[in-house]
N, CA, C and O of each residue as an XYZ file, in Angstrom:
716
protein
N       0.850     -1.167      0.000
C       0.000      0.000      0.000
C       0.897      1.231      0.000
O       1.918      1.228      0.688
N       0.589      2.196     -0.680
C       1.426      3.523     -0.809
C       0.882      4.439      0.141
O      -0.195      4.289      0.717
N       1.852      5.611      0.312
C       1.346      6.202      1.797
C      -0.071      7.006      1.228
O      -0.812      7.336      2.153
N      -0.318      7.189      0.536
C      -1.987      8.209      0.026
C      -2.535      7.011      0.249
O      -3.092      6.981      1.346
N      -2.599      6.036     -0.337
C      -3.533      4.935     -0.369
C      -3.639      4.736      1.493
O      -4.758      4.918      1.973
N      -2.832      4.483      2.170
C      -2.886      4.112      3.361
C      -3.395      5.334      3.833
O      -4.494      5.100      4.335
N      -3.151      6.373      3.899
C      -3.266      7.573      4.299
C      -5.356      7.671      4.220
O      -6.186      7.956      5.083
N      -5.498      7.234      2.601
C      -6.709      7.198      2.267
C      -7.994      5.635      3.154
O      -9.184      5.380      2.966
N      -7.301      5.211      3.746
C      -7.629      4.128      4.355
C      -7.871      4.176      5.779
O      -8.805      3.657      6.388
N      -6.795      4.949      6.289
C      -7.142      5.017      7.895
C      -7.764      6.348      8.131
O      -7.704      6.780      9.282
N      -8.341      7.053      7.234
C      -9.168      8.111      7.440
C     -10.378      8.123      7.070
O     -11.072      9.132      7.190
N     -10.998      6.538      6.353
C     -11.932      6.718      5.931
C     -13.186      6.334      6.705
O     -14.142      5.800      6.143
N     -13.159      6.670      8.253
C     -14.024      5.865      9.174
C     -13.608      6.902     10.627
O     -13.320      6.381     11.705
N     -13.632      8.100     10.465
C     -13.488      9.054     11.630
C     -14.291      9.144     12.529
O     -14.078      9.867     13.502
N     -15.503      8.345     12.370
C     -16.652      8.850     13.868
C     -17.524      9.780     13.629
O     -17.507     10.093     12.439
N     -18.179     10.281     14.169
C     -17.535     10.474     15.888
C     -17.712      8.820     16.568
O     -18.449      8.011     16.005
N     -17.082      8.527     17.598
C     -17.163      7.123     18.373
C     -17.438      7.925     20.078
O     -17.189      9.089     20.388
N     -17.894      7.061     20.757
C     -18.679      6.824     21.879
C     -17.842      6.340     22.916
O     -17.896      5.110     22.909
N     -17.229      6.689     23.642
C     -16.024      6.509     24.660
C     -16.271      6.436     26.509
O     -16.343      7.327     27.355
N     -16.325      5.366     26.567
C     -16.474      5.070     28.126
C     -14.796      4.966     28.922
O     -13.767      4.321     28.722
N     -15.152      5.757     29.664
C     -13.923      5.618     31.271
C     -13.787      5.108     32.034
O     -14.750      5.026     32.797
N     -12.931      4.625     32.283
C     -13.158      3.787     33.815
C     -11.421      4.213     34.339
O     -10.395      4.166     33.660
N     -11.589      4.595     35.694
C     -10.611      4.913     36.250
C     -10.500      3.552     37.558
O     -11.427      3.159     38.265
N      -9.344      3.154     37.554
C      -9.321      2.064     38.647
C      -8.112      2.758     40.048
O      -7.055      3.363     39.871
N      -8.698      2.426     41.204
C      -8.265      3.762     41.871
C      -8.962      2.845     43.424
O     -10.148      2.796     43.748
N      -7.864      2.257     44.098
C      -8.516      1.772     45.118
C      -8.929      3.068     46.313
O      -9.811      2.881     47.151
N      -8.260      4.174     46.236
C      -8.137      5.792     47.144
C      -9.120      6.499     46.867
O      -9.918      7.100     47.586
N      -9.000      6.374     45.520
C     -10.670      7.502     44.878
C     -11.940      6.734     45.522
O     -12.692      7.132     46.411
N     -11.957      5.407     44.746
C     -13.049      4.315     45.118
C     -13.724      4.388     46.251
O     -14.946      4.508     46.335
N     -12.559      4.283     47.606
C     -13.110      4.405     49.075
C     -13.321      6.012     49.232
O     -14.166      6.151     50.116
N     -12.927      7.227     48.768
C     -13.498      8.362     48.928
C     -14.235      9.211     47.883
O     -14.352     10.409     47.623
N     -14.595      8.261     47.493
C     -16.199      8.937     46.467
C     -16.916      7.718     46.228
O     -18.123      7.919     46.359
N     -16.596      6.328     45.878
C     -17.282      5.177     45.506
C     -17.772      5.454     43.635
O     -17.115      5.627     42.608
N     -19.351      5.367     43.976
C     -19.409      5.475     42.385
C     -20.239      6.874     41.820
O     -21.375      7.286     42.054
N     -19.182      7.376     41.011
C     -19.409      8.487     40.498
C     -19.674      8.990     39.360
O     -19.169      8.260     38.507
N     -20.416     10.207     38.711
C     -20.633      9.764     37.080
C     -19.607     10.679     36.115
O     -19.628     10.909     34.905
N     -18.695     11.100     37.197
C     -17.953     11.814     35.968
C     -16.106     12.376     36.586
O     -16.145     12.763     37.754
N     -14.899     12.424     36.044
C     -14.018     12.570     36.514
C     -14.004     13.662     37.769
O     -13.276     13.609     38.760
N     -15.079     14.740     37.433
C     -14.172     15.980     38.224
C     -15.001     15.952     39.775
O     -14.880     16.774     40.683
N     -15.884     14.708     39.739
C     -16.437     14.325     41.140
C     -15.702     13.247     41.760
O     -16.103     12.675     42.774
N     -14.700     12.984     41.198
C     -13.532     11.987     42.015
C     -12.459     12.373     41.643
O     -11.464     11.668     41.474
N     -12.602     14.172     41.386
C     -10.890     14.592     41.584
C     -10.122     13.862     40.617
O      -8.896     13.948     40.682
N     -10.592     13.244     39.840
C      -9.535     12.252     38.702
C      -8.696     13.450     38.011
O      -9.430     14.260     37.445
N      -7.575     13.680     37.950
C      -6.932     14.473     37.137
C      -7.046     13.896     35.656
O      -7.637     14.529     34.782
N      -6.236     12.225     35.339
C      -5.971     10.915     34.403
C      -7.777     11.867     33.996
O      -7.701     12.967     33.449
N      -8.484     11.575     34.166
C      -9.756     11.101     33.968
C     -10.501     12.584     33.440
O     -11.519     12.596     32.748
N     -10.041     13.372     33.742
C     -10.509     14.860     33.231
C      -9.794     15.283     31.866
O     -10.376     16.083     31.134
N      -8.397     14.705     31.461
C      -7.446     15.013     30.953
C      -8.367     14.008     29.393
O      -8.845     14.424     28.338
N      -8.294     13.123     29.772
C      -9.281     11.833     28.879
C     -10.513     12.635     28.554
O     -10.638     12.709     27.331
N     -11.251     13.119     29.058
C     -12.480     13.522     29.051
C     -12.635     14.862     28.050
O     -13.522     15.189     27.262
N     -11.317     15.510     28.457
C     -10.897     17.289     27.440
C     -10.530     16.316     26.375
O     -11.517     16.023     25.700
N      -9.630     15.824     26.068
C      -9.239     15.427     24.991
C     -10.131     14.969     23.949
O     -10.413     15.613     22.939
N     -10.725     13.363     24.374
C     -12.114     12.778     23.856
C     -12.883     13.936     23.047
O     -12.973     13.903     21.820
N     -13.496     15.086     23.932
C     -14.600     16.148     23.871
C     -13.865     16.845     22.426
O     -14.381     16.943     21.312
N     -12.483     17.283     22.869
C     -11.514     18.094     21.868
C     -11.515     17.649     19.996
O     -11.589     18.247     18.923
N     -11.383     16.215     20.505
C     -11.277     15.510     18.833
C     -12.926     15.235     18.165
O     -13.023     14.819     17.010
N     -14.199     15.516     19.020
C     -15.396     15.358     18.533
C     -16.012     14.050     18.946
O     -17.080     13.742     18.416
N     -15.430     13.190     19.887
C     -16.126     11.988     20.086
C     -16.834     12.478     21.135
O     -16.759     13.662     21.462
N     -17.633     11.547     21.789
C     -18.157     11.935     23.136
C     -18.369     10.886     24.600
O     -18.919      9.919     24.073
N     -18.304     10.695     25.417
C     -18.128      9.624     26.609
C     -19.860      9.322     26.883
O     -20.854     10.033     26.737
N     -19.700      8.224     27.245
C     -21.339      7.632     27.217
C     -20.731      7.216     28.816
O     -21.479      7.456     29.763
N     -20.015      6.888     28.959
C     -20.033      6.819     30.239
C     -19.128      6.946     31.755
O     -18.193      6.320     31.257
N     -18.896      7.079     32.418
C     -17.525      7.683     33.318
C     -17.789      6.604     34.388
O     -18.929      6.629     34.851
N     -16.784      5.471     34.967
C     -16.920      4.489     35.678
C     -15.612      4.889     36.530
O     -14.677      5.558     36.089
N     -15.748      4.202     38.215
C     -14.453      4.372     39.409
C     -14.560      3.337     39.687
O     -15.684      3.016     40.073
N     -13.317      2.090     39.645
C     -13.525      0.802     40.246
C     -12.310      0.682     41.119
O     -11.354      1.458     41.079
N     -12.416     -0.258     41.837
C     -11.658     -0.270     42.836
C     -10.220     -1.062     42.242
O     -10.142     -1.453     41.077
N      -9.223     -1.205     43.146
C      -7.923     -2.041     42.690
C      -8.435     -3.426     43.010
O      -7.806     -3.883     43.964
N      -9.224     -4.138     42.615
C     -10.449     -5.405     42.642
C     -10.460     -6.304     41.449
O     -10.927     -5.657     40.511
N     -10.178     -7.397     41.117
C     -10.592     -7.655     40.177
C     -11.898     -8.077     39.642
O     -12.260     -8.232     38.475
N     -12.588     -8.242     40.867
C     -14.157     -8.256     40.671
C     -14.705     -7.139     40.137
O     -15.447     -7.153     39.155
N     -14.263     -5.834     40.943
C     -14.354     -4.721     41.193
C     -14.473     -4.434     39.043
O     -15.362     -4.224     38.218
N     -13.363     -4.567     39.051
C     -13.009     -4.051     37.445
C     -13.573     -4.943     36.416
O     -13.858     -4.281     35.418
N     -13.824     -6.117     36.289
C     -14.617     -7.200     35.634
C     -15.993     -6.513     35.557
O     -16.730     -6.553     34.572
N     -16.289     -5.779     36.892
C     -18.006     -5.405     37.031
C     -18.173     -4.293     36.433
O     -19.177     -4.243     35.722
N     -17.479     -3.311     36.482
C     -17.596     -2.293     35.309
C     -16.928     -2.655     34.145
O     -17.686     -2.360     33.221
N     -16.094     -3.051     33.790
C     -15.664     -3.135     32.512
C     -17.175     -4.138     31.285
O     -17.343     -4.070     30.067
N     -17.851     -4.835     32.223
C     -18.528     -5.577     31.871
C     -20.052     -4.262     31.538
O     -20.356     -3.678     30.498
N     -20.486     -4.231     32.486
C     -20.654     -3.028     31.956
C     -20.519     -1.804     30.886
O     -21.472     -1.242     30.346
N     -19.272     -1.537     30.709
C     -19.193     -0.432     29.587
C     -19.418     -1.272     28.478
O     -20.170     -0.836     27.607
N     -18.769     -2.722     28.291
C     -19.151     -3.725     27.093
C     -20.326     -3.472     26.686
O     -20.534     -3.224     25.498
N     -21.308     -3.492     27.608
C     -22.899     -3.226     27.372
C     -23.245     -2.454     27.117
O     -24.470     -2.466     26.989
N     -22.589     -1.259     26.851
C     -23.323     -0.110     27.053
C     -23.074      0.168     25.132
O     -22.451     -0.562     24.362
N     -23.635      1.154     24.895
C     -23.591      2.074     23.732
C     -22.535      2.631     23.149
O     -22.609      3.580     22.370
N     -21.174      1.893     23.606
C     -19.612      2.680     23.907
C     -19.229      1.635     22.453
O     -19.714      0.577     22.054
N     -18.128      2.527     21.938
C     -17.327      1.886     20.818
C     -16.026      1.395     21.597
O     -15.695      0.210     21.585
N     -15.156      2.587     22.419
C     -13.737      2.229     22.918
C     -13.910      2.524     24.360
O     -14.439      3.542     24.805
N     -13.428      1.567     25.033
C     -13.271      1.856     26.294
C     -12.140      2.073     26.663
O     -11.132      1.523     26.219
N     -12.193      2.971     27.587
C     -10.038      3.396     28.562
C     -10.320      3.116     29.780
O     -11.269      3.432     30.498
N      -9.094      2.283     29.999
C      -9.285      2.272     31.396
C      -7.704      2.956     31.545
O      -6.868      2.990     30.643
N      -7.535      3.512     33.003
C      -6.249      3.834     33.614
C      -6.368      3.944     34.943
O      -7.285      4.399     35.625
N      -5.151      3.390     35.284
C      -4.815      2.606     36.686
C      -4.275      1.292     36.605
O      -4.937      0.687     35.763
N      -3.605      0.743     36.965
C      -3.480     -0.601     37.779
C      -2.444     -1.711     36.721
O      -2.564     -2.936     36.679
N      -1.469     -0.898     35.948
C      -0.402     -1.731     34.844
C       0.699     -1.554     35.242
O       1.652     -1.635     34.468
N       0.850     -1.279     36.493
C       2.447     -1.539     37.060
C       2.266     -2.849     37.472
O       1.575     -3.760     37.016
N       3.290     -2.746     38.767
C       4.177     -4.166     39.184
C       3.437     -4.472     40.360
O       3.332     -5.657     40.676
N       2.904     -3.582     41.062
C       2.854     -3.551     42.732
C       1.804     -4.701     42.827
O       1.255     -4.975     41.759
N       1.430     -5.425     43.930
C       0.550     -6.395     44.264
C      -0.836     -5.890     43.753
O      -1.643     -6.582     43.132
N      -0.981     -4.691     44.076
C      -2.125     -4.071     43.939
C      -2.775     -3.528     42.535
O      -3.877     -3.083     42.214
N      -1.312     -3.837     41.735
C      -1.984     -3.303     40.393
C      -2.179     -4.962     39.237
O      -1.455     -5.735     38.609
N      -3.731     -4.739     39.565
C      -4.258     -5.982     38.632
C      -5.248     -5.534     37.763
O      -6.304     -6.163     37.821
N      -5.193     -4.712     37.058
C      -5.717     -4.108     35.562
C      -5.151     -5.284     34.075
O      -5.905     -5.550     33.139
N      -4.539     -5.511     34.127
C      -3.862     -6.058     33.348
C      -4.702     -7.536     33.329
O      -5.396     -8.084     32.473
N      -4.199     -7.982     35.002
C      -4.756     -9.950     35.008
C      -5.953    -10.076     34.842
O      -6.502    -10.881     34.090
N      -6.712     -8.880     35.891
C      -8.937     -8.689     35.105
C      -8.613     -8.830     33.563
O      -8.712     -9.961     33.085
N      -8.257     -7.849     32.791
C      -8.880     -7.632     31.965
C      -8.701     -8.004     30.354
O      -9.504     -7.854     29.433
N      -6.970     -8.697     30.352
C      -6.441     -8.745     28.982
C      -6.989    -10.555     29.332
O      -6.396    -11.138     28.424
N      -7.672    -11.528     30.034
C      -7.827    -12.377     29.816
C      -9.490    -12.453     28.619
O      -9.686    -13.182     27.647
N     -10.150    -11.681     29.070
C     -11.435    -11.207     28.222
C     -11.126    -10.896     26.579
O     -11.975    -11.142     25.722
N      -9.921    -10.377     26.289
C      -9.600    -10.418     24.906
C     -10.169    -11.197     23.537
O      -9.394    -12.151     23.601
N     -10.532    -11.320     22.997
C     -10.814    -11.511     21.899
C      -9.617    -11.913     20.980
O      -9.165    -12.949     20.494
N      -9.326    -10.575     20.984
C      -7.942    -10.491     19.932
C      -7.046     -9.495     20.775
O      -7.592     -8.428     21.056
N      -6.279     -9.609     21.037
C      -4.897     -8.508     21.189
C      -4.366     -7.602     19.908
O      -4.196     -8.025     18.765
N      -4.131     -6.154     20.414
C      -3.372     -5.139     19.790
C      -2.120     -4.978     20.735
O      -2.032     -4.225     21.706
N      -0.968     -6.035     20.134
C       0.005     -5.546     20.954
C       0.906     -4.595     20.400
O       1.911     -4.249     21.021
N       0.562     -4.062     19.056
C       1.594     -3.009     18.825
C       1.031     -1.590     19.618
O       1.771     -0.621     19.780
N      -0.125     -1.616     19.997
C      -0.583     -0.351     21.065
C       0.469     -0.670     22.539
O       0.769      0.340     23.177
N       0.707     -1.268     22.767
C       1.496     -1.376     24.236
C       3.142     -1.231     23.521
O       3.972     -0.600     24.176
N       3.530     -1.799     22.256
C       4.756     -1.542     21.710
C       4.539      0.158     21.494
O       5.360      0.855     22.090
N       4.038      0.496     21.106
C       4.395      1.950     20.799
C       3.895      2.808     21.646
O       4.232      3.991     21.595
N       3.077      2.376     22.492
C       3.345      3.192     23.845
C       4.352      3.683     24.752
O       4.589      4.756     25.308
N       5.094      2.013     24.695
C       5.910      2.015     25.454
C       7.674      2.901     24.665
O       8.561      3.489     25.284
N       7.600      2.729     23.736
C       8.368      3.223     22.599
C       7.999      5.131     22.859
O       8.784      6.062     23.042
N       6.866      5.112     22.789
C       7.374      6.753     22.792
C       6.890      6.937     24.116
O       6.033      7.820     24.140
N       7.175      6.317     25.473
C       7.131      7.124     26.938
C       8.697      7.128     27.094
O       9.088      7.854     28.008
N       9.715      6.433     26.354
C      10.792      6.517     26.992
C      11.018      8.048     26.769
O      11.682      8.693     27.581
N      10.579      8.501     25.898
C      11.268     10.616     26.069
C      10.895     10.968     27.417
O      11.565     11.583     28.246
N       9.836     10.535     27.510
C       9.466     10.827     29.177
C      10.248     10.238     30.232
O      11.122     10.745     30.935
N       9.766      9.056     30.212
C      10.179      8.522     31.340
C      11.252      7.586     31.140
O      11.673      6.991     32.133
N      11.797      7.346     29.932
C      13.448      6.920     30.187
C      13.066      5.222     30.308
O      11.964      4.775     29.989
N      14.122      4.447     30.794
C      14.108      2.936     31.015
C      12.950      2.948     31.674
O      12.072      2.368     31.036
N      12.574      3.408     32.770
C      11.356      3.155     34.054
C      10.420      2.630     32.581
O      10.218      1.439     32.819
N       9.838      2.913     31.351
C       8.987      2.698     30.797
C       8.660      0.962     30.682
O       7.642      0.421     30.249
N      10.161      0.203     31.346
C       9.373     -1.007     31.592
C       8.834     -1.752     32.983
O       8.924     -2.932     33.323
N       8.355     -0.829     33.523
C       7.977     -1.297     34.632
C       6.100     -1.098     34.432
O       5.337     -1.378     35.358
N       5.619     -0.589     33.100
C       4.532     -0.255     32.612
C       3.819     -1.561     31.809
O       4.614     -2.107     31.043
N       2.448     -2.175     31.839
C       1.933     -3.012     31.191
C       1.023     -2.732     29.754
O       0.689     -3.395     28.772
N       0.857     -1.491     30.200
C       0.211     -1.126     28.893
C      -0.627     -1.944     27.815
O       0.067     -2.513     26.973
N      -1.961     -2.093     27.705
C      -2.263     -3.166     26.571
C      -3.602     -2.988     26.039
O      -4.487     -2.327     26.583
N      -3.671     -3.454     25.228
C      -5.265     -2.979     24.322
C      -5.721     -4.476     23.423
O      -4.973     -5.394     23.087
N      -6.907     -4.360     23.235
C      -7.654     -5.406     22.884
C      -8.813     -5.331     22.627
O      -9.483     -4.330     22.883
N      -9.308     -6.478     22.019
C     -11.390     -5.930     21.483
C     -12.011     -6.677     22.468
O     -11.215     -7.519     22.882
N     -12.722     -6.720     22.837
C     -14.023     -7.597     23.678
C     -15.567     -7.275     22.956
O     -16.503     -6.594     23.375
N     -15.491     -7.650     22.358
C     -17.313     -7.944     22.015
C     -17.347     -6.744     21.015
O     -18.390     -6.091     21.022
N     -16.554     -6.437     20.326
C     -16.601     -5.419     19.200
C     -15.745     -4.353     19.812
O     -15.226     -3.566     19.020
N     -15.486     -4.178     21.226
C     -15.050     -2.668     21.254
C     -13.793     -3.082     21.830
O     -13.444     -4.106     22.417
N     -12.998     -1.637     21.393
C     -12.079     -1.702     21.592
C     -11.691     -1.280     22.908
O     -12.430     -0.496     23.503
N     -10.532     -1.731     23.497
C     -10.287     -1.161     25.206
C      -8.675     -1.361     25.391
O      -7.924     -2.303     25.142
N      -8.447      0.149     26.024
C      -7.069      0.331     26.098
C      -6.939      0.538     27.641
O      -7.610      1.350     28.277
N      -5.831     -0.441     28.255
C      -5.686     -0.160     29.750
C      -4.457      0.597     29.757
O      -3.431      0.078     29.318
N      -4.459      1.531     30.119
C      -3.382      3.318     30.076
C      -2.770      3.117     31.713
O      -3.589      2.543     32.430
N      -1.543      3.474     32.368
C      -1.286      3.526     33.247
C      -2.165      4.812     33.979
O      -2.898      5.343     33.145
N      -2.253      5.383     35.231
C      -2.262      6.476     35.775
C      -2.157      7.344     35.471
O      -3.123      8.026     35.128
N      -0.967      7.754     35.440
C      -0.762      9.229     35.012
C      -1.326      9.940     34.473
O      -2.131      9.492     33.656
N      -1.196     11.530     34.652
C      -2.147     12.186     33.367
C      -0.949     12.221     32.545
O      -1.387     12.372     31.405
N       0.078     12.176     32.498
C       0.982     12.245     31.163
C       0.916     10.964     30.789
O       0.994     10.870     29.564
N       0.823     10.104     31.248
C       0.569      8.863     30.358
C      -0.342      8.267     29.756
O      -0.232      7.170     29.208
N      -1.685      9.210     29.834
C      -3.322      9.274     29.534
C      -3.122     10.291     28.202
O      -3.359     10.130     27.005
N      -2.584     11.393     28.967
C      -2.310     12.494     27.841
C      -1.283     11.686     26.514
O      -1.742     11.451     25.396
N      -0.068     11.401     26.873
C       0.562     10.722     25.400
C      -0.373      9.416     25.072
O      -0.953      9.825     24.066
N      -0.723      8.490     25.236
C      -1.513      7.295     24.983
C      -2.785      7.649     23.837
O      -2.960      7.099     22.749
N      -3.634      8.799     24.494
C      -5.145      9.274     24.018
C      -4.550     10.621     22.726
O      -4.954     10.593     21.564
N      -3.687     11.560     23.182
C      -2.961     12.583     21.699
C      -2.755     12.058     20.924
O      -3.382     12.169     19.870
N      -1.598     11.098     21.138
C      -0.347     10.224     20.300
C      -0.751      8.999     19.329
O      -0.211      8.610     18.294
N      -1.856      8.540     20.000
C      -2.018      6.870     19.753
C      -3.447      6.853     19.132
O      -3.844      6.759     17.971
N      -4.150      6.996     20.484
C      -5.598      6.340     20.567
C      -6.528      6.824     19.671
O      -7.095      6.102     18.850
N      -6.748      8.232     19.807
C      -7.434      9.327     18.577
C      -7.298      9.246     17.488
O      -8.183      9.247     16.633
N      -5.854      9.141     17.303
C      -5.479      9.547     15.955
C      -5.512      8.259     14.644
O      -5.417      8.230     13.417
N      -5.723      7.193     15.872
C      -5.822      5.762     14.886
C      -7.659      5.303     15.558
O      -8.116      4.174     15.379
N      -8.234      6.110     16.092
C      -9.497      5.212     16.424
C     -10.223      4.974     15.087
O     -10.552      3.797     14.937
N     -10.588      5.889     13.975
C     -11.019      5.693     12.829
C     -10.534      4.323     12.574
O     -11.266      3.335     12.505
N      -9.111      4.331     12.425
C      -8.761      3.339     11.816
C      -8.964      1.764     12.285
O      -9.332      0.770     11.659
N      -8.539      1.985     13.747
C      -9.230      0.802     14.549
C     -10.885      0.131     14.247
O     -11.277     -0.951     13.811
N     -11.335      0.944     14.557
C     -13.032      1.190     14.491
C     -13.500      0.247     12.720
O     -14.362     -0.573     12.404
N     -12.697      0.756     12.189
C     -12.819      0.287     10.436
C     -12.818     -1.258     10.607
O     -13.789     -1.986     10.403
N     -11.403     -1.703     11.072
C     -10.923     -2.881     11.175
C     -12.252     -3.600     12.291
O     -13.025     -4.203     11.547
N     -12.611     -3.686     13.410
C     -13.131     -3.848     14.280
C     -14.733     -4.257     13.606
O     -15.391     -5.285     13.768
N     -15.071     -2.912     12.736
C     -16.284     -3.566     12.802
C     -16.407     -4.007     11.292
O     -17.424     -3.718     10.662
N     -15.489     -4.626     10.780
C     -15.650     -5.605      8.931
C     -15.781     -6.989      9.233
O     -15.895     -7.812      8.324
């Protein structure tokens, strides 16, 4: 494929798409529980997602807080599946620590794996964050048509993931996803 042709390919399916949140947050969780939108659980990650999303023309159907649980995250993630949502984000819980199980909930539900989304994540956080970028799990995958990207914490790592990555190829995802 030549770059117009490709060029002409991953643009031909822009949306708008329907974007559910889920922030996993065992601290937020116990001091707000369940809430319907980032800036009522103080989510910075989750406000940053929310400007952006709004910025490129898609819109959020839904804003979810689950705990560091894997029940916890199975029960909403199961959820946004259901819902009216094309891509789901989650962020929280893709490090190392005991406590971060985003990763073991949720990449077993897969369908199919996108592991070049966690390769090139991880590929452009090193400007940021240098070697530390492998201590990050980063990973994306379809479940039941939609697509779902588990993003670390950070708002810089929400912010490069959702600018860099997620937006700018959801057309293109979205194309593939639903043929």
């Amino acid at each position: 494929m030549n770059n117009s042709s490709a060029k002409e390919h991953k643009e031909c399916n822009k949306g708008p798409y329907s974007f559910a949140i889920i922030t996993i947050s065992s601290s937020r969780y116990e001091k707000y529980g369940s809430v319907s939108s980032p800036s009522d659980a103080e989510d910075r990650s989750g406000q940053i997602m929310e400007r952006l999303i709004l910025q490129a023309g898609h819109d959020i159907s839904r804003y979810f807080l689950a705990d560091d649980d894997p029940g916890s995250i199975i029960h909403v993630l199961c959820e946004a599946v259901s819902s009216d949502t094309d891509i789901i984000i989650t962020s929280g819980g893709t490090g190392l620590t005991s406590r971060d199980v985003t990763i073991e909930s949720v990449v077993p539900m897969f369908t199919k794996h996108m592991q070049g989304f966690g390769e090139l994540f991880r590929y452009k956080s090193i400007e940021q964050i240098g070697s530390s970028v492998i201590l990050t799990r980063a990973s994306a995958g379809i479940i039941s048509g939609k697509a779902v990207f588990c993003l670390p914490g950070s708002p810089a790592a929400v912010e490069l993931a959702l600018g860099d990555i997620i937006l700018p190829e959801a057309g293109h995802i979205m194309k593939h996803i639903t043929e």
